[in-house]
C-alpha positions in Angstrom: 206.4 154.0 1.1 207.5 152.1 4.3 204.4 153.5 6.2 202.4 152.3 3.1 203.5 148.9 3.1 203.1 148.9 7.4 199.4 149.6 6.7 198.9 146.6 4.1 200.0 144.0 6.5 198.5 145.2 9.1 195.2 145.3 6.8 196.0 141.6 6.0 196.4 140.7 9.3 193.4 142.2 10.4 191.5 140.4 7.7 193.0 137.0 8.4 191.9 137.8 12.3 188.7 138.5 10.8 188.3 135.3 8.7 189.6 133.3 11.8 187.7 134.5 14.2 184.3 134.4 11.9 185.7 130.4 10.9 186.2 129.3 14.3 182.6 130.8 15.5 181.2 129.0 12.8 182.6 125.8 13.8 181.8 126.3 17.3 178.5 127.1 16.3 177.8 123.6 14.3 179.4 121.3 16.7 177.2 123.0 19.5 174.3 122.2 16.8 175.3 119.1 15.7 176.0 118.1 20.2 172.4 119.0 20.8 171.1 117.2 17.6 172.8 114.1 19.2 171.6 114.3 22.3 168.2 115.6 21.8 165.3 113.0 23.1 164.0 110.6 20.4 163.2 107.2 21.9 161.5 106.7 25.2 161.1 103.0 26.1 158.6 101.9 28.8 158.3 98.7 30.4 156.4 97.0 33.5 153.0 98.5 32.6 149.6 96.2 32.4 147.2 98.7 33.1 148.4 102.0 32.6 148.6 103.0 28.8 152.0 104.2 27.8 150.6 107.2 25.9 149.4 108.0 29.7 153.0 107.9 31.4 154.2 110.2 28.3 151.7 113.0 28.8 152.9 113.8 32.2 156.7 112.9 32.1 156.8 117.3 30.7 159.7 116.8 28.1 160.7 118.6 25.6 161.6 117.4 21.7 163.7 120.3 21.4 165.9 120.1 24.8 168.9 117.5 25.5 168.8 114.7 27.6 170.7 115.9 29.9 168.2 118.9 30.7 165.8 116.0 31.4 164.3 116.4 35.3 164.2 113.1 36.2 162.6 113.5 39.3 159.7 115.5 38.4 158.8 113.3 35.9 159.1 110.4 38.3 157.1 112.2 41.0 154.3 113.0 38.1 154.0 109.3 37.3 153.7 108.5 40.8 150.9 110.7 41.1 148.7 107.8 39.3 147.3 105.7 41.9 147.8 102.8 40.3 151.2 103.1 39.9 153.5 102.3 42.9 157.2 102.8 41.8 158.6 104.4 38.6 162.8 104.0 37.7 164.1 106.1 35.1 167.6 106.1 33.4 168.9 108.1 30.5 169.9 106.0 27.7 173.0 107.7 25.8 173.0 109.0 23.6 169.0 110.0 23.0 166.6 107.3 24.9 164.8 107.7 28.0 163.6 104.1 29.7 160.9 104.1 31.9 160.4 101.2 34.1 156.9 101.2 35.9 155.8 99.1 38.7 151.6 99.2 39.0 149.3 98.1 42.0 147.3 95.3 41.5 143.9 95.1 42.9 142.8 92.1 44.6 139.5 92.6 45.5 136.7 95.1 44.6 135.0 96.6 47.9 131.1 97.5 48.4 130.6 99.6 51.8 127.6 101.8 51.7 126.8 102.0 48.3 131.3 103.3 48.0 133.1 101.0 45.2 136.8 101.0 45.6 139.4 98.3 44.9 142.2 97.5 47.7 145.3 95.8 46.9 147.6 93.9 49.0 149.1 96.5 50.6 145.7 97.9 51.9 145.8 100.6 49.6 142.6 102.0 48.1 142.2 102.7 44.5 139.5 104.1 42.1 136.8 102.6 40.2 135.2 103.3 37.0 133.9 101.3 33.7 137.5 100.3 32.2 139.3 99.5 35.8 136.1 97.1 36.5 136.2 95.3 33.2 139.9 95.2 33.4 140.7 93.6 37.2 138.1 90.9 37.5 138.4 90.3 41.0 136.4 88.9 43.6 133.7 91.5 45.2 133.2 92.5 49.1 129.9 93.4 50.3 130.5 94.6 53.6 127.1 96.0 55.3 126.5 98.2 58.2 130.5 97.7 59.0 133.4 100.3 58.6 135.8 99.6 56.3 138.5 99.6 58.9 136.7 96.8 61.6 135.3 94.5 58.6 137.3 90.6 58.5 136.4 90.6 54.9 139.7 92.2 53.6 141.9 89.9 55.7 139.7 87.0 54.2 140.6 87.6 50.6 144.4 88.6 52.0 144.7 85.3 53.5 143.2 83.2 50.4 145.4 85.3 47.5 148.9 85.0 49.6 148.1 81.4 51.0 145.0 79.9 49.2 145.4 80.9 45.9 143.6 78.4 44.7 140.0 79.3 46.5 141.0 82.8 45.7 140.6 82.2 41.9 137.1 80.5 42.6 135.2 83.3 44.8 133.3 85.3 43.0 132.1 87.4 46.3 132.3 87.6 50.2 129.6 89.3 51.9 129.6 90.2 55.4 127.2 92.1 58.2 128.2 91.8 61.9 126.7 88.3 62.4 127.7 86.7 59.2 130.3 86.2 56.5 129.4 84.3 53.6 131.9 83.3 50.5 130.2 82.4 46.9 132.3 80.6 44.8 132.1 81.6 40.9 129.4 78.5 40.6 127.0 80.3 43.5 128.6 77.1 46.4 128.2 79.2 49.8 130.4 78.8 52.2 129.3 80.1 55.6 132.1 81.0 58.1 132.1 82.1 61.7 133.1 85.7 62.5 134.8 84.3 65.7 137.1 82.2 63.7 137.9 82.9 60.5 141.2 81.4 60.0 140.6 78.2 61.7 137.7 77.7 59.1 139.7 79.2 56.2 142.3 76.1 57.2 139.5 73.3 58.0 138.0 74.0 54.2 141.9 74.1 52.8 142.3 70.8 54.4 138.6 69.7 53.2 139.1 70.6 49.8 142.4 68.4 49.7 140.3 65.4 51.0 137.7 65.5 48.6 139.8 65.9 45.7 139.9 62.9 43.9 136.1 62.1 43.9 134.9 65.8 44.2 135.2 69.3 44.1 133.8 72.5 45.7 131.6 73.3 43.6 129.9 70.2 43.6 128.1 71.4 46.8 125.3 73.4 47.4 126.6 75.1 50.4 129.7 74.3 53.1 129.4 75.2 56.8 132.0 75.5 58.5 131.0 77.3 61.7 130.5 74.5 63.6 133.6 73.4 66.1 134.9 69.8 64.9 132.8 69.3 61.9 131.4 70.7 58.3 127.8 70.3 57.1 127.7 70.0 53.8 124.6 69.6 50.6 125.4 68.8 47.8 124.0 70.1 44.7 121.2 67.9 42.5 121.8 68.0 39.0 118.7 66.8 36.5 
């Protein structure tokens, strides 16, 4: 009878290890689900892009729906989006509990170079990015046409340098440089040419800054048919007839 009763508790006790055991896994079990639920990505928030579409940046960021934020490779994603030329610095932070932010710095061209029949934007770094239908109609910036000179000995790139950092205002009004090895040549959006000596480009750059701030009250720029400026100590000048 003793052993009997030995062999009931000990059933019990087994079967309240049981239930424990199966209770505490259970628990275990939905807070692990209910932890990864939480934390699983849902939001991602990107800012700083013009250019770039944000559907683009997502596509190569690799994340899964399913894994938790902190699983998230932060730099492979970062060094994905980087792979975009137009895109010159990504930052990326985890938002807790379930947001990734995206911050996106993009290159911005300034001019649009023609060398040997080669299209390619530069920016103000000097860096060279592609061209195709959407980038053109999207960065309307002035054009150089740079003939029978390499891309690296041309003047025409430290032109358009010089008027977007310290000229911004003649910037915004040329429409196109052209240069060979004898010439260079600015057209203003309303076809004015402006004629510039290779020797000394600056100096001129400055002499039509200082022009344009003299005429300014009576006329503009584009009021003239062409400027030159590659005479020492003067500018000829015609001015354009109107009928």
């Amino acid at each position: 009878m003793v052993l009997y009763k030995k062999q009931i508790i000990l059933f019990v006790k087994s079967c309240l290890y049981l239930a424990i055991l199966f209770t505490t896994t259970i628990i275990i079990h939905n807070y692990n689900q209910s932890e990864n639920n939480l934390f699983k990505i849902e939001k991602i928030s990107i800012i700083g892009n013009e250019y770039i579409p944000n559907q683009k940046i997502i596509n190569v960021i690799e994340y899964n729906l399913e894994e938790s934020i902190f699983d998230f490779n932060v730099k492979d994603a970062k060094r994905n989006i980087e792979k975009n030329p137009f895109i010159n610095s990504v930052q990326i932070h985890l938002e807790l509990p379930n947001e990734l932010k995206i911050q996106i710095t993009e290159r911005k061209p300034i001019a649009l170079i023609i060398n040997n029949n080669q299209k390619q934007f530069i920016d103000y770094e000097n860096n060279f990015l592609p061209v195709d239908n959407r980038s053109i109609n999207y960065f309307p910036v002035p054009i150089l046409n740079i003939e029978d000179i390499s891309i690296n000995k041309n003047q025409s790139v430290s032109i358009i340098k010089y008027l977007y950092k310290d000229y911004n205002k003649m910037y915004h009004n040329i429409s196109e440089i052209s240069e060979s090895h004898s010439t260079i040549t600015l057209t203003t959006d309303t076809r004015t040419k402006i004629f510039v000596n290779p020797k000394m480009v600056i100096n001129n750059l400055n002499k039509l800054k200082k022009f344009e701030e003299s005429i300014d009250v009576i006329k503009k720029i584009n009021d003239y048919r062409y400027i030159d400026l590659k005479f020492n100590n003067q500018i000829v000048v015609k001015e354009k007839v109107y009928s």
